[in-house]
C-alpha positions in Angstrom: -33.2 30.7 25.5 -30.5 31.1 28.2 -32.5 28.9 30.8 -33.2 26.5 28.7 -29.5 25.9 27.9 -28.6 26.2 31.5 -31.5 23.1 32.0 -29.8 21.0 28.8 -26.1 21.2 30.8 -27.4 20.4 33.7 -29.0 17.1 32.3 -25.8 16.7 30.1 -23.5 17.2 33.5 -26.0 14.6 35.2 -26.2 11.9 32.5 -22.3 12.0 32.9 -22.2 11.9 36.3 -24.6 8.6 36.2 -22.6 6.9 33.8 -19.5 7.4 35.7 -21.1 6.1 38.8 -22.2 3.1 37.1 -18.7 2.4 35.4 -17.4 2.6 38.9 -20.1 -0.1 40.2 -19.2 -2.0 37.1 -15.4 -1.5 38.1 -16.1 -2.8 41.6 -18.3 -5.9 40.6 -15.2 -7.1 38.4 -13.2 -7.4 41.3 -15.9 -9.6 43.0 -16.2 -11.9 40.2 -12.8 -12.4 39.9 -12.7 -14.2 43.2 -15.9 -16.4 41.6 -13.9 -17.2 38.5 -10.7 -18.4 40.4 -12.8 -20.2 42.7 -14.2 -22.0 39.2 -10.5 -22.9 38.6 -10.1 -20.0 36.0 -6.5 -18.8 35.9 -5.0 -15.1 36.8 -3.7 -15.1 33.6 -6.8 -15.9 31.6 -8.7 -13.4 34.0 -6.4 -10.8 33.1 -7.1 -11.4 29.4 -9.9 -11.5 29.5 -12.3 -10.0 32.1 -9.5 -7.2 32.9 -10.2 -5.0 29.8 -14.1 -5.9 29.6 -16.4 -2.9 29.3 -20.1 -1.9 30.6 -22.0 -1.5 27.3 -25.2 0.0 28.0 -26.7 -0.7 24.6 -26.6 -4.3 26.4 -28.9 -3.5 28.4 -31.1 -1.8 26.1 -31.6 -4.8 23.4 -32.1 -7.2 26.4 -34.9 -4.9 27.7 -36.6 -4.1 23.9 -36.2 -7.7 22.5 -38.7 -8.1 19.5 -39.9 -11.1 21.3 -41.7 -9.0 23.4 -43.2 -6.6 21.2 -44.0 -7.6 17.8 -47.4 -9.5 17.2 -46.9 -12.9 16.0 -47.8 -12.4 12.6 -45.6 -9.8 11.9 -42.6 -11.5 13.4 -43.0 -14.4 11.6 -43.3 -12.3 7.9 -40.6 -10.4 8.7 -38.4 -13.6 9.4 -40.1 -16.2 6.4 -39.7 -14.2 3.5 -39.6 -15.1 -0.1 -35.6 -13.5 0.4 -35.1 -15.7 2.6 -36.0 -18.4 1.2 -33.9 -17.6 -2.3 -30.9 -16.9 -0.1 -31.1 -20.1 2.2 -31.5 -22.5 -1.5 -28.0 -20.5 -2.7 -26.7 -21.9 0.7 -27.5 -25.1 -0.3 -26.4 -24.9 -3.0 -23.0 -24.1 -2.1 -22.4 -26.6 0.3 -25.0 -29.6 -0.9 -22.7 -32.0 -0.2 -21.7 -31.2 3.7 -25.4 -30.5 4.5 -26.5 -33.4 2.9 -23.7 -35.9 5.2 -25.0 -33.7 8.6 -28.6 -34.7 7.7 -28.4 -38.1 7.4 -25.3 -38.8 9.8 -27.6 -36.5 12.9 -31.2 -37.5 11.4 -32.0 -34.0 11.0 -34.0 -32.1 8.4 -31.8 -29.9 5.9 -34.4 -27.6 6.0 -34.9 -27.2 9.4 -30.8 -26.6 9.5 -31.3 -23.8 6.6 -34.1 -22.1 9.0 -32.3 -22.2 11.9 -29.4 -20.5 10.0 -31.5 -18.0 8.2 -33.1 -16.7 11.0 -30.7 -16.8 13.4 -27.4 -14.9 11.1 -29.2 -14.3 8.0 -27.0 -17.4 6.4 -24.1 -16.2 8.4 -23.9 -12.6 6.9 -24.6 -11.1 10.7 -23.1 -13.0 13.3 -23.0 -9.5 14.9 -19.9 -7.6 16.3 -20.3 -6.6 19.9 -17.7 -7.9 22.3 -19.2 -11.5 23.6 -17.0 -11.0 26.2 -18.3 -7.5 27.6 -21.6 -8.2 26.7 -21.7 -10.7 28.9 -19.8 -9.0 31.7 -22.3 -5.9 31.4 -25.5 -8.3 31.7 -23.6 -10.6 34.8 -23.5 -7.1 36.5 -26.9 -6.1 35.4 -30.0 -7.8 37.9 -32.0 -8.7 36.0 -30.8 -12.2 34.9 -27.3 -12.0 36.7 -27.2 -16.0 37.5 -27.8 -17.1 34.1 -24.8 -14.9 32.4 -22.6 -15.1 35.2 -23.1 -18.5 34.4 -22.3 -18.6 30.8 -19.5 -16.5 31.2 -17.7 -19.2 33.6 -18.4 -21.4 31.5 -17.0 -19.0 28.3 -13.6 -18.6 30.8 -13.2 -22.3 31.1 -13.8 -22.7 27.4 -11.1 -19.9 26.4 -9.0 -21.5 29.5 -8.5 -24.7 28.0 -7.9 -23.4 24.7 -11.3 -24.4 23.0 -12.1 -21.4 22.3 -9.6 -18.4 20.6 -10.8 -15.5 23.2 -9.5 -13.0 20.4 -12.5 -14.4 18.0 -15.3 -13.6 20.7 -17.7 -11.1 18.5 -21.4 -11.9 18.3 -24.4 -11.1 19.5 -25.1 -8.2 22.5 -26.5 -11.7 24.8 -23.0 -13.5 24.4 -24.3 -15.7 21.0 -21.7 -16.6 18.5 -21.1 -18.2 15.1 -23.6 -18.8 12.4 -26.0 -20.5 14.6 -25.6 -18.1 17.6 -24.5 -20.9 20.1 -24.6 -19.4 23.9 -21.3 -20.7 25.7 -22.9 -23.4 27.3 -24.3 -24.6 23.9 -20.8 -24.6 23.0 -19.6 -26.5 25.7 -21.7 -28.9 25.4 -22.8 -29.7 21.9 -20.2 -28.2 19.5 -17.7 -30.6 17.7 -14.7 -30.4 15.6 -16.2 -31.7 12.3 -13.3 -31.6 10.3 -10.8 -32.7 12.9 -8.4 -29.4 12.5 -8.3 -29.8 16.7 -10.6 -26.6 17.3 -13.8 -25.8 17.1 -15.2 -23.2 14.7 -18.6 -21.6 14.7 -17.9 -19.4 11.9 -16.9 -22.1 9.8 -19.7 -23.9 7.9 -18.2 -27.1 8.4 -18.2 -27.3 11.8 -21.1 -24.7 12.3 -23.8 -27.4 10.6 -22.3 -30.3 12.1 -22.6 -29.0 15.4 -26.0 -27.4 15.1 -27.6 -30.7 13.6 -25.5 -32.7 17.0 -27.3 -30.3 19.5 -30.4 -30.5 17.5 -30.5 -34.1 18.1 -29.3 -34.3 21.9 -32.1 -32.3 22.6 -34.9 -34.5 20.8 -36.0 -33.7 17.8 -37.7 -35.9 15.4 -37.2 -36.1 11.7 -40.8 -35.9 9.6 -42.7 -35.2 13.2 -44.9 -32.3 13.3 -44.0 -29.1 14.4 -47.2 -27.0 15.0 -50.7 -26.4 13.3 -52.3 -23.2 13.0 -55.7 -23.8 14.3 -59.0 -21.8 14.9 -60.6 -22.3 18.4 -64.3 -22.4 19.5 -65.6 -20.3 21.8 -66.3 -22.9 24.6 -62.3 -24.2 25.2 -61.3 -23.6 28.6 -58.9 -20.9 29.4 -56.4 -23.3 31.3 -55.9 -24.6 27.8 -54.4 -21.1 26.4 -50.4 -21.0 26.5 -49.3 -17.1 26.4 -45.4 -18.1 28.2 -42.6 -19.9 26.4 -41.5 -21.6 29.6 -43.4 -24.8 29.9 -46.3 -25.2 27.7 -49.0 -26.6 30.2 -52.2 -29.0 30.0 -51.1 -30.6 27.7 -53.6 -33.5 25.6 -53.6 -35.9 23.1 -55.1 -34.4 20.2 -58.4 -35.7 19.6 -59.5 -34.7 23.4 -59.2 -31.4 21.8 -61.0 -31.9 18.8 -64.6 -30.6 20.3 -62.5 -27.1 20.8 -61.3 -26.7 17.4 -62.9 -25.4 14.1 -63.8 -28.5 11.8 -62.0 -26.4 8.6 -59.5 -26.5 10.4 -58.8 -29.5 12.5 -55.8 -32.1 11.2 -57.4 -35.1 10.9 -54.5 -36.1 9.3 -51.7 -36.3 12.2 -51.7 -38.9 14.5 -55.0 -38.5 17.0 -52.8 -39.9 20.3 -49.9 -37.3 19.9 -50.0 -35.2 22.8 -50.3 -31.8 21.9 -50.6 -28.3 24.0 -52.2 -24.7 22.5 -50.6 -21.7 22.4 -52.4 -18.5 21.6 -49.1 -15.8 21.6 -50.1 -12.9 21.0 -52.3 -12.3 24.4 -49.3 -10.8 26.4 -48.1 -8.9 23.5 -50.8 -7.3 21.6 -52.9 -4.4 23.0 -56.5 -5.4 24.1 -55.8 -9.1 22.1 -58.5 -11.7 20.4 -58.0 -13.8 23.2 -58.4 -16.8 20.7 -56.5 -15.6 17.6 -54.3 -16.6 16.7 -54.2 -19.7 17.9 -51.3 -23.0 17.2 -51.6 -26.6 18.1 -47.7 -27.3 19.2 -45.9 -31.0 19.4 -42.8 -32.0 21.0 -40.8 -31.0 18.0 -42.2 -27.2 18.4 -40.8 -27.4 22.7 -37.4 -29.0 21.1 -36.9 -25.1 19.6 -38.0 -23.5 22.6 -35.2 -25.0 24.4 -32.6 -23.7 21.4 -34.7 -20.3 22.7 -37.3 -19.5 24.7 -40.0 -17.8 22.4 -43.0 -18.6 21.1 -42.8 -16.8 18.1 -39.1 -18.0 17.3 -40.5 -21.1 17.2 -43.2 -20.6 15.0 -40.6 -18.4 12.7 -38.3 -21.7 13.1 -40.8 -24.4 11.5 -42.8 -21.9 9.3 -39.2 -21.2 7.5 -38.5 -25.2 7.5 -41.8 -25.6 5.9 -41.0 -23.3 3.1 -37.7 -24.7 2.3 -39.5 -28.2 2.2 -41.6 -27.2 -0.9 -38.6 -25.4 -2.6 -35.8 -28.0 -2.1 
């Protein structure tokens, strides 16, 4: 009994020793990317507000590495995300504010529902926006390897933001990747397609108003289509080429227009109905995610509207989530 609490202090002694080494690293790389944010034409002062009293939150680390994106099979993602709750909860949304949603969707061209699925999944209608510092979250994953660039980026861009007064730096709390506001808007997203809908001179993601207006304004610069398709679940026949199958959310490749892919599709299951020139890809998600996989099943024609979500985030099951949600709301409002 006496060992074994001599080997638990040891390992308590050691975790603590780690964690203070890395708190010194972390201490270290501030100083470095202080000299990167003045060269960016961020100010002492702001520096000192901000980045002076930022933190290393290891819990950062461990969401980025155990995202649900890379674990849960499609189907299960998508039910957890779609459900009849859901559903009930984003119609009370509308309810509420019927008359701003309505304006967005016709002054942007974009769906109501598709705004009410993007909310729903993203905050739960705004009742999680989460409450980590934004501002050490992204500090912790700058100084973390992994994807260094692309939040060192973000949070230059968050310090120019809070530097010309945009943004309130005391308001930063969102998600553990840097997201904020009801539709979880990275700092660049804010930067470049959030607007002051109600003309109070600031913008405000936590603020309904503003929050729609701006998601239906990036929604729009980035392409979507109103009434276009958004995906097809599909069955596939044995003989379709494995160049075909898209398991990565970064570029979905060989693309076609649809009826070249007709002779690789289950009849029952083929839409006959959409447009036959559209170019479409296939995705088949669950291959890199699922232990020993149907290499086939399940399977999902996408169009252009479907890659217009993957650039609001990179996941092939987001996506899905995004448009089976939208669908839902479409029979209910």
């Amino acid at each position: 009994m006496k060992k074994i609490s001599l080997i638990f202090i040891s390992y308590f002694f050691l975790f603590l020793n780690s964690y203070a080494d890395i708190n010194l690293e972390f201490e270290k790389w501030k100083l470095d990317f202080k000299k990167k944010a003045i060269e960016n034409n961020i100010s002492e002062e702001t520096f000192n507000l901000t980045i002076k009293n930022t933190k290393y939150l290891p819990n950062v680390i461990k969401y980025d590495r155990y995202q649900p994106e890379f674990y849960e099979d499609t189907k299960t993602y998508i039910q957890k995300r779609t459900s009849n709750k859901k559903v009930t909860s984003g119609i009370f949304i509308y309810s509420k504010n019927l008359d701003l949603i309505d304006k967005v969707e016709n002054e942007f061209n974009i769906e109501k529902e598709l705004m009410l699925a993007l909310m729903g999944i993203e905050t739960n209608f705004g009742t999680y926006v989460g409450k980590m510092d934004i501002l050490s979250s992204l500090a912790t994953l700058s100084f973390d390897k992994r994807r260094s660039k692309f939040f060192t980026d973000e949070l230059i861009t968050l310090l120019k933001l809070i530097e010309s007064e945009k943004v309130n730096y005391k308001t930063l709390f969102g998600s553990w990747a840097g997201a904020f506001g009801f539709f979880q808007f990275m700092p660049s997203t804010i930067n470049n397609y959030a607007i002051d809908y109600n003309n109070d001179n600031k913008v405000n993601l936590k603020n309904n108003v503003d929050a729609f207006a701006s998601a239906a304004n990036y929604l729009k610069k980035i392409g979507w289509k109103k009434n276009e398709p958004c995906f097809k679940k599909i069955e596939l026949k044995e003989n379709i080429p494995s160049k075909f199958l898209n398991t990565s959310a970064k570029k979905i490749k060989n693309k076609k227009k649809l009826k070249s892919f007709k002779k690789y599709i289950k009849e029952n299951t083929y839409p006959s109905n959409i447009d036959q020139n559209l170019m479409v890809g296939i995705i088949t998600p669950d291959k890199d995610i699922v232990e020993n996989p149907d290499i086939l099943k399940p399977a999902y024609l996408v169009f252009d509207n479907y890659e217009v979500i993957l650039k609001w985030n990179r996941s092939l099951r987001f996506s899905l989530a995004v448009c089976t949600l939208k669908d839902k709301f479409k029979n209910e409002i």
